[in-house]
C-alpha positions in Angstrom: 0.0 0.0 0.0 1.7 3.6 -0.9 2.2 5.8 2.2 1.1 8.7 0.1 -1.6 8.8 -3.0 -2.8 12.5 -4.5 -5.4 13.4 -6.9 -5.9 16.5 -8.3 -8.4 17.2 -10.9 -9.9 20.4 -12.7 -13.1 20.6 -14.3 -14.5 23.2 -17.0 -18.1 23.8 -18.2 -19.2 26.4 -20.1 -21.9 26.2 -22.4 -21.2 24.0 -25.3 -17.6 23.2 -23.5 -16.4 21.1 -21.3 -12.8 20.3 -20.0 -11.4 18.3 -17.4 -7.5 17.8 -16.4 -6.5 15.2 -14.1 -3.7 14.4 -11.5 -2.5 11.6 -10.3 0.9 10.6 -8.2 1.0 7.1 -6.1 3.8 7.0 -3.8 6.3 3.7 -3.5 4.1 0.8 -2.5 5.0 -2.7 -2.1 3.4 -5.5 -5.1 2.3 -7.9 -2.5 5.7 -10.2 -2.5 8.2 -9.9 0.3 11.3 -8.0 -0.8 9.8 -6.3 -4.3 9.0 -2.7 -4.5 6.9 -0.9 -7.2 8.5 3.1 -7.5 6.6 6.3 -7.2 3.9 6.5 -10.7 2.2 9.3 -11.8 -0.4 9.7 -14.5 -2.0 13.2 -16.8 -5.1 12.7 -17.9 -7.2 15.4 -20.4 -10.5 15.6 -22.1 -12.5 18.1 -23.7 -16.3 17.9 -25.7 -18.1 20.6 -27.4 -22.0 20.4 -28.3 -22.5 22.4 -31.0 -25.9 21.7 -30.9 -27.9 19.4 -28.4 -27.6 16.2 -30.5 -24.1 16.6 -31.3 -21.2 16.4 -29.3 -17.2 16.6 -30.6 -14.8 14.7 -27.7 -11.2 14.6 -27.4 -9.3 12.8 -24.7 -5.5 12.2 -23.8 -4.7 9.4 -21.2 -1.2 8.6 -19.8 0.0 11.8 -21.3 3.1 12.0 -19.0 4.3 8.3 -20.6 5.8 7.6 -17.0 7.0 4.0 -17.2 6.0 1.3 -14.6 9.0 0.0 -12.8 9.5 -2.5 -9.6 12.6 -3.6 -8.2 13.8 -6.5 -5.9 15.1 -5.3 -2.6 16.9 -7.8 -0.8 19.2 -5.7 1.8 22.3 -6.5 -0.4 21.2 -4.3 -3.3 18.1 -3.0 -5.5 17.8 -5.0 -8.4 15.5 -4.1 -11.3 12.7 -6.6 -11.7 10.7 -5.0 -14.4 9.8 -1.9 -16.9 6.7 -1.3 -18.4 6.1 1.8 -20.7 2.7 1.8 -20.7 1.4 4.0 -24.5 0.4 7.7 -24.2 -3.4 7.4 -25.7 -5.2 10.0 -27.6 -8.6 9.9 -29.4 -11.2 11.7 -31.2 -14.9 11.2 -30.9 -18.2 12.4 -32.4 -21.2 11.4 -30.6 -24.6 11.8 -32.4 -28.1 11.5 -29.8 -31.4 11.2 -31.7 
């Protein structure tokens, strides 16, 4: 369990648009097997819609922006050792939504 987790998200809505930008850092935290370590991961998060009309709504959204790779370690008092690395993808997509 990480000693420390923060969120921090903002949120816009005017009119036809709407925003939203979100935080979020998790502290060192053990994977559940004695002597392994996962570090400190932090993750950006954006979206934005506009409704040009009621029925129609244009979305855009950016996970993982940051590209912050996942790594654990073995800590076995000698040393750290790396166990693994995992770059997880920055993913951005477009969207049109149509409500009838």
């Amino acid at each position: 369990m990480s000693k420390y987790s923060y969120n921090l998200t903002g949120m816009y809505e005017n009119g036809p648009w709407t925003a939203r930008l979100a935080y979020n850092l998790r502290t060192k935290f053990g994977n559940g097997v004695i002597g392994e370590h996962v570090d400190d991961v932090a993750r950006l998060d954006f979206s934005a819609g506009w409704s040009p009309t009621e029925r129609i709504t244009v979305s855009f959204d950016a996970t993982n922006i940051l590209g912050q790779p996942f790594r654990s370690f073995y800590d076995y008092g000698e040393g750290v050792y790396p166990r693994d690395v995992r770059y997880e993808e920055s993913l951005y997509t477009v969207g049109l939504r149509f409500r009838y």
